[in-house]
C-alpha positions in Angstrom: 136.1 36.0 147.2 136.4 37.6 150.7 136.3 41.5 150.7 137.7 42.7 153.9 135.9 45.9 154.3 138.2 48.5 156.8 136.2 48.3 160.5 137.3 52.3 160.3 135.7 52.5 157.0 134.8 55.4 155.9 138.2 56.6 156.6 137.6 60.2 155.0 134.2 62.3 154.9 133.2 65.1 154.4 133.5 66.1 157.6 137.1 66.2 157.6 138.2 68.3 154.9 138.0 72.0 155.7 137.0 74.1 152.4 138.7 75.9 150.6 136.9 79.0 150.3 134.4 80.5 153.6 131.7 80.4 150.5 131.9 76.9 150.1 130.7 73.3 151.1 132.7 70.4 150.9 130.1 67.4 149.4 132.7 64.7 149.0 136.4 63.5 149.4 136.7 60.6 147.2 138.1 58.9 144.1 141.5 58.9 145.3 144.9 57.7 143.8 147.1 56.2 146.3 151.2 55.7 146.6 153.4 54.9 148.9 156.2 57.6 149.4 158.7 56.9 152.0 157.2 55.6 155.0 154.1 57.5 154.4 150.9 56.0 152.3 149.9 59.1 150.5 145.9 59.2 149.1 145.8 62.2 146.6 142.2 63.1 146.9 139.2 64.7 144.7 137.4 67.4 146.4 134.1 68.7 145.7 133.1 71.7 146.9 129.5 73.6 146.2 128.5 77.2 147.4 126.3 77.6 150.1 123.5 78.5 148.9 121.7 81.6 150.4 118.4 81.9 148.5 115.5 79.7 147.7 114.6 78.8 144.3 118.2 79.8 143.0 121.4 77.5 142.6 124.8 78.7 142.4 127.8 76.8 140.6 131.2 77.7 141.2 133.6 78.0 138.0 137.0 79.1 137.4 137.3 82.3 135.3 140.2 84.3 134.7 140.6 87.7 134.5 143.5 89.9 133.6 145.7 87.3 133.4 144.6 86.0 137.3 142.7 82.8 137.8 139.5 83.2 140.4 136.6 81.5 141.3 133.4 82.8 140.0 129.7 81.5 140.5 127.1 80.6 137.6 123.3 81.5 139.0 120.2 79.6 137.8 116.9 80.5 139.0 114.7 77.4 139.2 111.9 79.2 138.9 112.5 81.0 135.9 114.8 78.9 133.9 112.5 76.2 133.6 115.0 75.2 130.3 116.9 73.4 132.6 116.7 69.8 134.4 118.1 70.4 137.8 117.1 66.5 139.1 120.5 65.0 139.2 123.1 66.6 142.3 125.7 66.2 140.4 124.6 68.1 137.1 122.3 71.3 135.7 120.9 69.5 132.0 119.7 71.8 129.2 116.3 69.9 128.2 116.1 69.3 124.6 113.1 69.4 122.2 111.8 65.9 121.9 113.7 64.2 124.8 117.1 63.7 126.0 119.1 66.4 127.6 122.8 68.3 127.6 125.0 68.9 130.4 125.6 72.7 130.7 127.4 73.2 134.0 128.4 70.8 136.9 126.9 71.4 140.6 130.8 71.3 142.4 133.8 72.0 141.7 136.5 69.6 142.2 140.2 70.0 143.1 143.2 67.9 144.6 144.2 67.5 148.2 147.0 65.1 149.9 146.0 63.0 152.5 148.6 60.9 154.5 148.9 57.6 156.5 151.8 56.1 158.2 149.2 53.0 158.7 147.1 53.1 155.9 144.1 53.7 157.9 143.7 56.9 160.4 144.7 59.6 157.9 145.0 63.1 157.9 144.2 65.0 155.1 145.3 68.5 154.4 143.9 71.7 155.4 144.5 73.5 152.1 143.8 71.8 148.1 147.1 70.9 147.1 146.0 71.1 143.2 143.7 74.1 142.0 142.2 74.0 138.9 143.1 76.5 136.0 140.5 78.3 134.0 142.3 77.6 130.9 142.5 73.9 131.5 139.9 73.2 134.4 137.6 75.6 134.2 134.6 73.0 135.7 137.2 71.2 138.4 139.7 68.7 138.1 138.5 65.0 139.1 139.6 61.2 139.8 143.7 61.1 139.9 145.4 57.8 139.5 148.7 57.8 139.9 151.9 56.3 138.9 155.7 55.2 140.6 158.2 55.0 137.7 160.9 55.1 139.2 161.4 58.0 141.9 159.0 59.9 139.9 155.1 59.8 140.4 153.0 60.8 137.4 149.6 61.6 137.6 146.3 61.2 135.5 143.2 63.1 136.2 139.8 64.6 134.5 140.5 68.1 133.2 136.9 69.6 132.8 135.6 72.4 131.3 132.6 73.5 129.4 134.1 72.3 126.1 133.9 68.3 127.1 136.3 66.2 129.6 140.0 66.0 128.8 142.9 63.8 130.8 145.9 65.8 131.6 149.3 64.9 133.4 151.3 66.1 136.2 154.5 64.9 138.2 156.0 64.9 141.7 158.6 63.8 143.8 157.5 64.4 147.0 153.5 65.3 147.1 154.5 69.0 147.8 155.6 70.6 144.7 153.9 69.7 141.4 154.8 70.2 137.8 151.7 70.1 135.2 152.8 68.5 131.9 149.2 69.5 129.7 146.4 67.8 128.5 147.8 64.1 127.1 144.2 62.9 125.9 141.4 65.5 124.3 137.9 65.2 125.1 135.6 63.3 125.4 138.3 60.9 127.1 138.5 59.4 131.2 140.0 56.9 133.0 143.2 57.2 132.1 145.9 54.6 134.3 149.5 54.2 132.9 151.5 51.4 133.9 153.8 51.8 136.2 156.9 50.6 133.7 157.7 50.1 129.7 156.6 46.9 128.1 158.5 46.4 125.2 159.8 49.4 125.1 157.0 51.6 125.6 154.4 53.2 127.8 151.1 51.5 127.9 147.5 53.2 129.5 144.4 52.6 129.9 141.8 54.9 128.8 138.2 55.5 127.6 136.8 57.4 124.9 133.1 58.6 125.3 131.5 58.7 121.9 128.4 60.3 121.4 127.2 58.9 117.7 128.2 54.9 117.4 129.5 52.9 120.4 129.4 53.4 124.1 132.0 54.4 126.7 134.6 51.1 126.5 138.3 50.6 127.5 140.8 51.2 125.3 145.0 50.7 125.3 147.0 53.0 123.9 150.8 53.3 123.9 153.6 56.0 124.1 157.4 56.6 123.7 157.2 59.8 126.7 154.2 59.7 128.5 153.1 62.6 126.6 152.2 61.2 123.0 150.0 58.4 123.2 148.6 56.0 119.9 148.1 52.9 118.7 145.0 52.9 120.4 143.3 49.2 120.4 140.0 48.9 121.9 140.1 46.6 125.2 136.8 45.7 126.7 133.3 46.8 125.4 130.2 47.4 127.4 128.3 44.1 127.6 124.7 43.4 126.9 121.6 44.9 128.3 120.7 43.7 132.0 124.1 42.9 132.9 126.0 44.6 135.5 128.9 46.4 132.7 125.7 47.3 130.3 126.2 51.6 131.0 130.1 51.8 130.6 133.3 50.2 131.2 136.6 52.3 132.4 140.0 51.5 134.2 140.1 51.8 137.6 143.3 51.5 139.8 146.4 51.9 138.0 147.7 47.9 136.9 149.4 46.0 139.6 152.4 43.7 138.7 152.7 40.3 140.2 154.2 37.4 139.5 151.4 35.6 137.5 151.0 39.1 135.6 149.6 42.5 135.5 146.4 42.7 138.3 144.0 45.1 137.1 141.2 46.3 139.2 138.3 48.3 136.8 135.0 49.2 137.6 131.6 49.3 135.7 128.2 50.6 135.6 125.0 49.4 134.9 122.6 51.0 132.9 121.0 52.6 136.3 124.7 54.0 136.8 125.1 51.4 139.7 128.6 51.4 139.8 130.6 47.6 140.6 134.2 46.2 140.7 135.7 43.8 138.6 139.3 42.3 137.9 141.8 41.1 135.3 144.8 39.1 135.0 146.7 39.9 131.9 150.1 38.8 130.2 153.3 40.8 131.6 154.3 41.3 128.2 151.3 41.7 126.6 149.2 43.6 128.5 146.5 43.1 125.6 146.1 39.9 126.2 143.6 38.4 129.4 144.5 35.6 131.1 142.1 35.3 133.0 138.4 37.7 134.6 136.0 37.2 136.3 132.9 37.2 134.7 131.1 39.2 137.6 131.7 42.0 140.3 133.8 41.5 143.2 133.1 44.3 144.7 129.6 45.4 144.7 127.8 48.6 146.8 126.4 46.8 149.7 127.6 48.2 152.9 125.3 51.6 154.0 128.0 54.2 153.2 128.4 52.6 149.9 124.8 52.4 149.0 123.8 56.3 150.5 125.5 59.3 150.1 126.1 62.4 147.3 125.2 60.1 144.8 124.4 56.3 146.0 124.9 52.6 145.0 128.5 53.2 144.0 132.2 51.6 144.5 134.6 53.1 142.4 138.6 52.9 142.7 140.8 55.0 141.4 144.1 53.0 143.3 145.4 50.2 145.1 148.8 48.9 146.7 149.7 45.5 146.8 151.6 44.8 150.4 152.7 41.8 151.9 150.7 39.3 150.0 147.4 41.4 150.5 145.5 43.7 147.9 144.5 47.2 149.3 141.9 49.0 147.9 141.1 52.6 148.4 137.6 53.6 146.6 135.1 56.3 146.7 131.9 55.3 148.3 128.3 56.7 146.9 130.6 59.9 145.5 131.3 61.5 149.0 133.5 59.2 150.9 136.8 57.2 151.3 137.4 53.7 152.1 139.3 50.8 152.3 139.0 47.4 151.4 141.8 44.1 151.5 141.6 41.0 149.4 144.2 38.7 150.0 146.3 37.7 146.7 145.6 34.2 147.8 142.1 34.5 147.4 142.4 36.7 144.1 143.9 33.4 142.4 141.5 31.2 143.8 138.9 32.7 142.2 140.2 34.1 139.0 141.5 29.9 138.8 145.5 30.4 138.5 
């Protein structure tokens, strides 16, 4: 299948996004959900930001904290060469080392809010000069991460991470315009990600994608789950499973751009990791009324890191989509690249049912 990588690509870096504190860095702009709102293409953004760090040997981490009833941002210190407890080797993560092996994660390198980008041509965009989303303490204490978001009607919902020390929750908001946005609360408790609602009612109810982490049996696999409001989701029923060892889904499995109607059925774009957390693209046809049921995937990636910005960057070897508009016949994906960037890539439809055979 041909993948039409954006000659502009990467459309957003770092470079562009001014921070949002003078103590701060910005390490990536990436993961973005995308919508189309008027005549503008709208990509709501995750930003990182780290502090700059001013003394060698030490690493701060930036938290939210509240105090007296007023949300700030605070910084978390470790001294490398004293709290020799810690595993400091991944850039996106401080571990806690545990006695025999293995290792816990005790505090995230960034923090991540949410920032509007927007397009009239898809392409050159301008993102803004101020986070349009800051994380709460009481909610998002460790950043908010990887929105997704929904058109039901004149009303865009939107999914993302809530983090905070006590695990990874996905929480709701809504907006009419990109401007003003209304949080609706925490609609799936932690350990959960991932989460992309379809963008109407099948049979007479909400249905989403989402992904449980469990930490005892089982690994991180898609699930369904359904809901009369958007806010009270159930009849969770497991989707896809990790496959076997060596293959390129082996790590995890988790939804990806929020489900695409067409006329053959509901497009869904997902991604995957492998068990060195080298993150692909895959795809799905499923029934229009029964989103449960696959018509047809492919069996491999279609989207794999091989371009240089894809395969280098905050943290490499990764494609991962968190939206997608389907115009004029041709599938446009917007993806993070290697954590830090954002790009674009077309497929044509036509090609899309070539290869899935439909």
């Amino acid at each position: 299948m041909k993948i039409n990588r954006c000659v502009y690509n990467p459309l957003l870096t770092p470079a562009d996004v001014k921070p949002s504190d003078p103590r701060f860095q910005v390490d990536g702009v990436f993961n973005c959900g995308v919508a189309r709102c008027g005549k503008e293409i709208i990509l709501l953004c995750r930003v990182a930001e780290s502090v700059r760090q001013r003394e060698e040997g030490k690493i701060e981490i930036p938290i939210v904290v509240n105090e007296e009833g007023k949300d700030r941002i605070a910084t978390v210190v470790y001294d490398k060469r004293i709290q020799t407890q810690f595993d400091y080797s991944d850039s996106r993560s401080v571990f806690r080392k545990r006695p025999g092996g293995g290792k816990l994660t005790v505090n995230l390198t960034s923090l991540s809010h949410l920032r509007v980008a927007r397009s009239e041509d898809g392409i050159h965009f301008t993102i803004d000069d101020k986070p349009s989303i800051m994380p709460i303490a009481s909610q998002e204490s460790w950043g908010m991460e990887d929105p997704r978001i929904t058109q039901i009607e004149e009303t865009y919902y939107i999914t993302y991470s809530a983090v905070t020390e006590n695990g990874v929750c996905v929480s709701l908001m809504k907006t009419e315009d990109f401007v003003d946005f209304e949080r609706m609360g925490i609609i799936f408790g932690p350990e959960n990600k991932d989460v992309a609602i379809f963008p109407e009612k099948i049979a007479g109810e909400y249905v989403a994608f989402n992904r449980p982490v469990p930490f005892g049996i089982g690994m991180p696999s898609m699930w369904l789950a359904k809901s009369p409001d958007l806010i009270h989701w159930g009849k969770q029923e497991l989707f896809l499973a990790v496959s076997g060892e060596g293959s390129w889904d082996a790590g995890r499995v988790g939804a990806g751009a929020v489900p695409v109607k067409t006329p053959k059925g509901w497009l869904v774009v997902y991604h995957a990791a492998d068990v060195n957390d080298r993150y692909c693209l895959g795809i799905y046809l499923l029934d229009p009324e029964h989103p449960e049921k696959v018509i047809r995937r492919m069996d491999v990636p279609f989207m794999e890191p091989l371009a240089p910005y894809e395969k280098e960057g905050f943290f490499g070897n990764v494609v991962f989509t968190c939206g997608a508009l389907l115009e004029e016949e041709t599938l446009m994906i917007y993806y993070g690249a290697a954590d830090d960037k954002i790009c674009r890539a077309d497929v044509a439809l036509s090609d899309i049912w070539e290869m899935l055979g439909v």
